[in-house]
Structures are given as C-alpha cells and as structure tokens.
N, C-alpha and C positions, 0 to 999 in steps of 0.2 A: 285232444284238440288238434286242429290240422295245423300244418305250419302255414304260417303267412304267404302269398304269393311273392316270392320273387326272392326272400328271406333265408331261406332254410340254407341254399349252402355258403351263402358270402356272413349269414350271423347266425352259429348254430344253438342249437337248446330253444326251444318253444317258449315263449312268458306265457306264466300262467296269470288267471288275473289275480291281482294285489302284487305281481312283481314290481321289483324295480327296477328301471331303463337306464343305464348310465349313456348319455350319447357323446360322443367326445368330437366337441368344434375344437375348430384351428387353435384356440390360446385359451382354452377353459372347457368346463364339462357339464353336459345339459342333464336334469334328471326329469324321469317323466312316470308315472306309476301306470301300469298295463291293467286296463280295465277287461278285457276280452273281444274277441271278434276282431281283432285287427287296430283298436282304438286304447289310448293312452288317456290320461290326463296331464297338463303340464300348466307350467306358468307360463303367459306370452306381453308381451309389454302393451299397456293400454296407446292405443292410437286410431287415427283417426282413419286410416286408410286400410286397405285389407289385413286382414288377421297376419302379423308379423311375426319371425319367430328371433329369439335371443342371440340371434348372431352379430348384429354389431353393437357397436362399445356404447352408444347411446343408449340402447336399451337394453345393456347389462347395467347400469346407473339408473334405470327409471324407478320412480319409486312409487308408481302404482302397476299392477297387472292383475291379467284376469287369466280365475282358470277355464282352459280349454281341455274338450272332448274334443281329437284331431284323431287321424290314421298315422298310426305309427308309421309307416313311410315316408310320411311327407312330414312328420316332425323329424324325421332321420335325414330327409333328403342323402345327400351325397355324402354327408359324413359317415361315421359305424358308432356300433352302440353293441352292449352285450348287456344281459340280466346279471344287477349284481346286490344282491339284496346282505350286503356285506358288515350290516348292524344286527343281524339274525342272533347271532351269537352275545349281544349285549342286550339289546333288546327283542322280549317275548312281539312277534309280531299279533296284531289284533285279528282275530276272526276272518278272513276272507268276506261273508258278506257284510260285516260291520266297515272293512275299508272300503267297499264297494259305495255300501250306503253311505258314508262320509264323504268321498270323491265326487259321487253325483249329486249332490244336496248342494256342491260348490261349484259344477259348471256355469259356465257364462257370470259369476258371480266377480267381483272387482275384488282383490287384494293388495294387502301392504306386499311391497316387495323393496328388502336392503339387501346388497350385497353380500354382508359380513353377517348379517343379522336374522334374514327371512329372506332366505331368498329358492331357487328350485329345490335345492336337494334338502332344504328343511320343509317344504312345503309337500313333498311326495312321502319325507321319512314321518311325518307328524300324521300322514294317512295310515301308512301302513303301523306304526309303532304306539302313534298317540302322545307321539313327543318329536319334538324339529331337532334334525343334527344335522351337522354338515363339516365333513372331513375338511373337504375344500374352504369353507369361510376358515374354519380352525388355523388352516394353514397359512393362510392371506394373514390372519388378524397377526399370529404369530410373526409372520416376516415382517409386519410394519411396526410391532412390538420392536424387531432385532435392528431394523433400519430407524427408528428414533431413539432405539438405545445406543447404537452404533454415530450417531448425529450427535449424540449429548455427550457423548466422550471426545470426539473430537473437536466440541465444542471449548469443553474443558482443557483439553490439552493445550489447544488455541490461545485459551486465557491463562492458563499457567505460564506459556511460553510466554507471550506480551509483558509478561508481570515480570520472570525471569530476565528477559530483556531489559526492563526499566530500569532492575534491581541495579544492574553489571554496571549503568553509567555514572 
C-alpha cells in the first residue's frame, strides 16, 4: 500500500486497514479505525453545523455521535497519531474484511457515545476485536474511584475531628 501523501515521514509505519489510529489532542486521545485508501472511521459529535471533530470539551460530553468515513488527515489535522493496535495481544483481532464490513454498515449511522462507557476507543476496538475497551475510560473511571475515595476519608476525618472536638469540652 502507498503511504499517505504528506504522512510517511512526520508518522511512520503505513495502517493497514482494520488498524488502529491512536491520535493524540491537547488533553486526551482520539481513536479512529483505518479503513484504507487514506480514510478512517471515527466517532464525531452529532451537530448541526459541519462535520465536527472531538476536540472541544462540549463534544467530548456529547452523548450522541455519528460514525464517520473521513480522510485520515483531516481527522489528524495538526495534531499526530501513530497505529497502535495495542489489545492485539489480549484480544484475537476479527478478520480484516469482517472489521471492514462491520465499520462500513455503521457509517453515517447515529451512536450512543459516554465518555467512561462508549465512547472512541471502545467504538473502533469493538470493530476491530468484537468487544469495546478502552485503557483511557479505565483510567478516568479509576481516578474518580481514587478522588471520591480520597473525598470520603477526609470526609471522615472531618467528622471524627468535630466529634473529638465536642468530646474535650
């Protein structure tokens, strides 16, 4: 397969199709599955003005999106991206045309999308694997686990203290 116009030496290694595009924005990381010929599939936030992509914080919270057939350049715009198909090893990846045929049967098509829950990189791994993961919700969900567990202790200590305090008068 040729390399991409303008691609090959600022992002190297070719995607093949059924890859995965890890693209990485300013404060989080965009996943996209490489169909061939230059075109990806991704999730973009439903809206009413031209085809938007997941870069502001309004429509990483939307909780509808459609997939898009787009040119991997312009879903990369100015950011980078490299092929990291990095659940290979956990999970047996499905057929190459079977992810093909599953990808394009959901262009233009509306989807649920949650952050924590469904959102890009469960949406490209559930193409390629036939099951949704995502390192990054994992992560997210984990940290709010550790900051409400972190909130309930010194919640507690709060009201121990007060109680101690009342005790000493």
């Amino acid at each position: 397969m040729a390399a991409i116009a303008g691609f090959g030496t600022t992002h190297p290694g070719d995607p093949e199709p059924g890859d995965l595009i890890e693209i990485f924005r300013p404060a989080y990381q965009h996943w996209a599955l490489y169909l061939g010929d230059g075109y990806v599939i991704n999730v973009t936030p439903v809206d009413e003005g031209p085809p938007a992509t997941f870069s502001s914080a309004k429509s990483v919270f939307s909780r509808k999106a459609r997939a898009r057939m787009q040119l991997l350049k312009d879903v990369v715009g100015n950011d980078t991206y490299h092929i990291n198909n990095k659940y290979d090893g956990t999970y047996a990846p499905l057929p190459v045309e079977e992810i093909i045929r599953r990808a394009e049967s959901l262009i233009d098509q509306e989807v649920s999308y949650d952050l924590l829950g469904n959102n890009c990189e469960h949406f490209v791994t559930l193409l390629r694997y036939g099951e949704g993961v995502s390192d990054q919700a994992n992560r997210a969900i984990s940290a709010i686990g550790f900051v409400t567990a972190a909130a309930g202790a010194f919640s507690l200590l709060g009201l121990l203290r007060s109680r101690s305090r009342e005790t000493q008068y």
